[in-house]
C-alpha positions as CSV (number, residue, x, y, z in Angstrom):
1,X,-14.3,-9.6,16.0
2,X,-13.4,-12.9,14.5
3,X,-12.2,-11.0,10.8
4,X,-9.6,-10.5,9.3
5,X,-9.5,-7.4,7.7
6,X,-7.0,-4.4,6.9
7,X,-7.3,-0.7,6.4
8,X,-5.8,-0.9,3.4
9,X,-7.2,1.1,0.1
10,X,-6.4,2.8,-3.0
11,X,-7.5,5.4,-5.5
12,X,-7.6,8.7,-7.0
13,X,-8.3,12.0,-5.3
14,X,-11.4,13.6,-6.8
15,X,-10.0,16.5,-5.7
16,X,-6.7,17.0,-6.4
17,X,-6.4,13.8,-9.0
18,X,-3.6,12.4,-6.9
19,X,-3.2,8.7,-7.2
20,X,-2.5,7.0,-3.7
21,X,-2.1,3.9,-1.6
22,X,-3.9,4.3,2.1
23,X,-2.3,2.5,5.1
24,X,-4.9,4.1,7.9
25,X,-3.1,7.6,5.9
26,X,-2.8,8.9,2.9
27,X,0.4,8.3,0.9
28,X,0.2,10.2,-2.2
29,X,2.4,8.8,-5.8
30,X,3.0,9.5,-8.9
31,X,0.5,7.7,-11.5
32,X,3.3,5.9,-12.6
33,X,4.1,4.7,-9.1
34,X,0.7,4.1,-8.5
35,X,0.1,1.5,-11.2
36,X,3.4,-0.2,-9.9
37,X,2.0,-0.8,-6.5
38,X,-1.6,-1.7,-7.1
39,X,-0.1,-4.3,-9.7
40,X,2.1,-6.3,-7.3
41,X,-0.2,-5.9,-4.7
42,X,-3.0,-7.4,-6.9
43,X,-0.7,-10.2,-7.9
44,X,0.2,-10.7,-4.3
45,X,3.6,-9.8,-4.7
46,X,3.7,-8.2,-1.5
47,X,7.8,-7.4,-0.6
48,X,8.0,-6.3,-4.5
49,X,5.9,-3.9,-3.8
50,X,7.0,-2.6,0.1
51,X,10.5,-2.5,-2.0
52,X,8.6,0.0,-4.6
53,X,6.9,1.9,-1.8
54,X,9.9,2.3,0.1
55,X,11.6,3.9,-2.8
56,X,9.1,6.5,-3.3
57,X,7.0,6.9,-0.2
58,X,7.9,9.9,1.9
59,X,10.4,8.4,4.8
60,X,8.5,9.2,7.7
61,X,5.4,6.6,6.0
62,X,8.3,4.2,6.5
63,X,6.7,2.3,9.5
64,X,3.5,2.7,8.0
65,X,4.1,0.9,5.3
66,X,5.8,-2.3,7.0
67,X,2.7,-2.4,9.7
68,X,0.5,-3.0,7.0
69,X,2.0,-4.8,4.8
70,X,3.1,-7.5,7.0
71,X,-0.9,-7.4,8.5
72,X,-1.5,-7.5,4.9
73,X,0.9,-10.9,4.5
74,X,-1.0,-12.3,7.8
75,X,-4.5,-12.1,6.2
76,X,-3.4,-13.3,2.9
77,X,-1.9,-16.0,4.2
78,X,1.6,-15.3,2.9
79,X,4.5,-16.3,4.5
């Protein structure tokens, strides 16, 4: 449509009180994890944090996680 944008979100589950990145699914971390991620990926500091996500992200998320990020380097403008 013209836009770039990505499915890309973050937050905390009212419900449960998870703290989680969302890549079009869920993938839940610890708070500590958490702040990690949403740090590097505020400062743009995108393969810091696929490296953290990698680490702690359940393995079958794996694929997940590059999709997006890489869409996320593309829109950003990152090479």
């Amino acid at each position: 449509m013209g836009v770039n944008v990505s499915n890309v979100g973050h937050g905390t589950d009212f419900s449960t009180g998870e703290k989680y990145i969302e890549f079009h699914r869920r993938i839940n971390l610890s708070k500590k994890d958490y702040d990690i991620v949403v740090s590097l990926l505020s400062k743009n500091e995108i393969e810091n944090a696929r490296t953290k996500l990698l680490e702690v992200a359940p393995k079958n998320s794996l694929k997940t996680i590059d999709l997006f990020l890489d869409d996320l380097k593309v829109i950003q403008g990152i090479k």
